[in-house]
N, C-alpha and C positions, 0 to 999 in steps of 0.2 A: 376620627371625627374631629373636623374644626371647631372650637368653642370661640362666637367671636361676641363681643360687647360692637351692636352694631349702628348705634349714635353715640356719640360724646365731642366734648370742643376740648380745644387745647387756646393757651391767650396769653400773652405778655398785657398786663392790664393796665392800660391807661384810658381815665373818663373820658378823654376826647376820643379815642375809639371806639370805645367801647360803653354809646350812652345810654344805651337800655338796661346798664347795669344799675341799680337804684342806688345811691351814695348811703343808705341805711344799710346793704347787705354788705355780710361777712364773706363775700366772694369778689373784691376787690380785693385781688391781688393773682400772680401769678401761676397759671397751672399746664404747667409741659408736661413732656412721655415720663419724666422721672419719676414724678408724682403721679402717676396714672398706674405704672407697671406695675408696683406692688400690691395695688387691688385686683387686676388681673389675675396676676399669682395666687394671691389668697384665696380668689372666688373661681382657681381653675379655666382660666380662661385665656385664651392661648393668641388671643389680638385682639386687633381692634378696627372701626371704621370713624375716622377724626373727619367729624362736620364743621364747616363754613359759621363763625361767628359773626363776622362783617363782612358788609357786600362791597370788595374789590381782588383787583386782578390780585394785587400783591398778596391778599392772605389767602389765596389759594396758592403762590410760588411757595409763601412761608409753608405752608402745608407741607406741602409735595417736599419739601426741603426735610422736614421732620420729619415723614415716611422714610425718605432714604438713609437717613441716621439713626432712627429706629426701625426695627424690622416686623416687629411685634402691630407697629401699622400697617395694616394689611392695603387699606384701601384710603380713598380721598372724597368727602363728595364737595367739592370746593363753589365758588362762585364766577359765574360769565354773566354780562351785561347782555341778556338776552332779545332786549329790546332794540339794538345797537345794529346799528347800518355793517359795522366791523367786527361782527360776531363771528364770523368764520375763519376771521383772523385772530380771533379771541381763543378758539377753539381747535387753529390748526400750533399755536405756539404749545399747546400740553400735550398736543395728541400722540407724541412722542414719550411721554409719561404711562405706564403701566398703571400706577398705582392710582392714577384719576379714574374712579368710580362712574363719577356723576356728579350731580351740581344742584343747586338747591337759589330760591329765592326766597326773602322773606316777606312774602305773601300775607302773612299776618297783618303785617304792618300796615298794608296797603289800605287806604281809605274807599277803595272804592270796591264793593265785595266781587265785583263782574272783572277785576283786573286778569283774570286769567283766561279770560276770552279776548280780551284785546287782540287786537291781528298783530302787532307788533313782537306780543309776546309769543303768540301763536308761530307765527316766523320761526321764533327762537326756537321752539318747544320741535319742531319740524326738521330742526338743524340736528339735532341731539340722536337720532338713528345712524345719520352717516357718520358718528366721531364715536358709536357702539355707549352713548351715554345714557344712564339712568338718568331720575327727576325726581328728587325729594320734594313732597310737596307741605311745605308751612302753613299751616289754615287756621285758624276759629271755626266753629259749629254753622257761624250763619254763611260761611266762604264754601262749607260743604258741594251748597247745589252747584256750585262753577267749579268745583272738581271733577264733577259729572261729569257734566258737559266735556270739559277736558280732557278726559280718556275716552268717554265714549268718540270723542272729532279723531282723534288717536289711538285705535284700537292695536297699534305696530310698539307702539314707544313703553318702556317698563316705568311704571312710576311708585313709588311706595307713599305712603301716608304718614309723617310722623306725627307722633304723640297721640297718636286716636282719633288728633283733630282737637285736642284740648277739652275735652266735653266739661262742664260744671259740677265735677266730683264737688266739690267745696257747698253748694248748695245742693247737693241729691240729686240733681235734674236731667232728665234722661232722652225727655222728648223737647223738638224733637229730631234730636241728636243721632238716636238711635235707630230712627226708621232712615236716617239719611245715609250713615255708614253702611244700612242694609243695601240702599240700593248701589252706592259707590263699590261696593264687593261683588258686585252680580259682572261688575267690568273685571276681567280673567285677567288685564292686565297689572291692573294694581294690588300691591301687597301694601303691608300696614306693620309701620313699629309697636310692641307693647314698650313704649318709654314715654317719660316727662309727664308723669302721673302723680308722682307724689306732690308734685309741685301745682298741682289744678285743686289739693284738697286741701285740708287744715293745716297747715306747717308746721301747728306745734302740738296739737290733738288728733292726727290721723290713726285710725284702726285699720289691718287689715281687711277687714269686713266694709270697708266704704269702698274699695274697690270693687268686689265682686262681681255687682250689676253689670261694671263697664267691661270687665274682661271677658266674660259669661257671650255678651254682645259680640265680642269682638272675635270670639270664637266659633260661636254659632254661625258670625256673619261670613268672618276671611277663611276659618276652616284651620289647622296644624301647618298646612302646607304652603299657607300665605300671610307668617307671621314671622315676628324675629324680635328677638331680647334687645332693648338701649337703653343704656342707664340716664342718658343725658348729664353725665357728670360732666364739668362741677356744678353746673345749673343745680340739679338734684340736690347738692349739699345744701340749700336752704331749706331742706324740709327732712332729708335724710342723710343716713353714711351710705355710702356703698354696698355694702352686704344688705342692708335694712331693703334695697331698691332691687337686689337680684335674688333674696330671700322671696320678694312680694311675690317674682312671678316663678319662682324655681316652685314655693309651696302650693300656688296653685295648680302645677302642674302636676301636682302628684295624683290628681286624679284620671290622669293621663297616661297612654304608656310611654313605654322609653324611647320608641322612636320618636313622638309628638315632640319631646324634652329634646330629644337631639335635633328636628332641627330648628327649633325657635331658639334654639340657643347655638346655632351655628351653622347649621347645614343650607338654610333656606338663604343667609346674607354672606353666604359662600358661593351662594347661586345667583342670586340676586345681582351682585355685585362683580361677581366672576372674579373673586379672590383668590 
């Protein structure tokens, strides 16, 4: 059985790259494979899939660079300018790369919550079957309903969900969050990470038990067999350590059997990914 941690960022930190990092947090500074490995090991876990922190070609090359240097990175989901007239050229320069996954935007970010219906993007999103690429998709709660839409215009292309969608662990708030990821799960194409949770709740007063609601959801919704473990480290280090973020969801699962355990913790972003 693969045991894989299937989001996390790796970063040489500097502010002008990297500006969404808040100058008050203790995660400026740098965090490569060296610093990663040993949590792996500790928490049994035999790789990894290293996601996209800024959107350019080069921090996908830097990527793919780390992958081949370490081994223990299984996969990439990097970034392409998927708006771009020279996206095929964007896409045929990795395609030679095994270790590219899939690619990711930060959609969050986006001001306008319809960004992923734009035809431009949609273009891109069209592109990504012929190059065997997955779609990490970056959202807020309210970006939800144009996920839909999304997979549903795409019912060929594999997309997963990261962070649940960031729901308002932090204020209790469920709706309506909850009824949205219900209907985004009814699409057979997308899967959904349980990661970048601890960081939606109290950073420095979270309990176990504030999660539940949203996991509960998230089970009932995607089902064992359309989930998968990420810790989102070192993001996650503002709120937690590492074991604290693979404890959250190893103990949940104990009410679970062992095959459920196996593959949200490996099997499914083994498949997903085609690691």
């Amino acid at each position: 059985m693969m045991r894989i941690d299937s989001h996390q960022h790796f970063w040489r930190y500097s502010p002008q790259e990297y500006p969404w990092i808040d100058p008050e947090w203790p995660i400026r500074r740098d965090y490569l494979p060296v610093d990663l490995e040993p949590e792996l090991r500790r928490n049994q876990l035999e790789g990894c899939v290293a996601v996209q922190a800024r959107q350019s070609l080069e921090e996908t090359r830097w990527l793919l660079e780390l992958a081949e240097s370490a081994p223990f990175i299984k996969g990439v989901v990097g970034w392409v300018d998927l708006r771009s007239p020279g996206l095929e050229s964007q896409l045929a320069e990795f395609a030679g790369k095994p270790k590219l996954a899939g690619v990711r935007h930060v959609v969050q970010d986006e001001p306008d919550d319809q960004f992923m219906l734009r035809k431009d993007f949609q273009r891109g999103i069209a592109k990504l079957r012929e190059f065997e690429l997955t779609y990490d998709i970056l959202i807020y709660p309210r970006q939800v309903p144009a996920a839909i839409e999304l997979a549903r215009a795409f019912p060929e292309q594999p997309f997963v969900l990261d962070h649940l969608a960031k729901p308002q662990i932090r204020d209790r708030i469920l709706l309506p969050w909850s009824t949205q990821i219900r209907s985004l799960a009814q699409c057979p194409n997308v899967m959904c990470k349980i990661s970048g949770l601890v960081t939606e709740a109290n950073w420095q007063g979270w309990q176990a038990e504030d999660f539940q609601p949203y996991l509960e959801i998230a089970f009932e919704a995607f089902g064992p067999d359309r989930l998968m473990f990420g810790s989102d480290w070192p993001v996650a280090l503002l709120a937690a350590d590492y074991e604290q973020v693979f404890n959250l969801v190893r103990d949940y699962l104990v009410r679970h059997n062992q095959e459920a355990e196996a593959k949200v913790f490996g099997l499914n972003a083994a498949r997903f990914y085609d690691l």
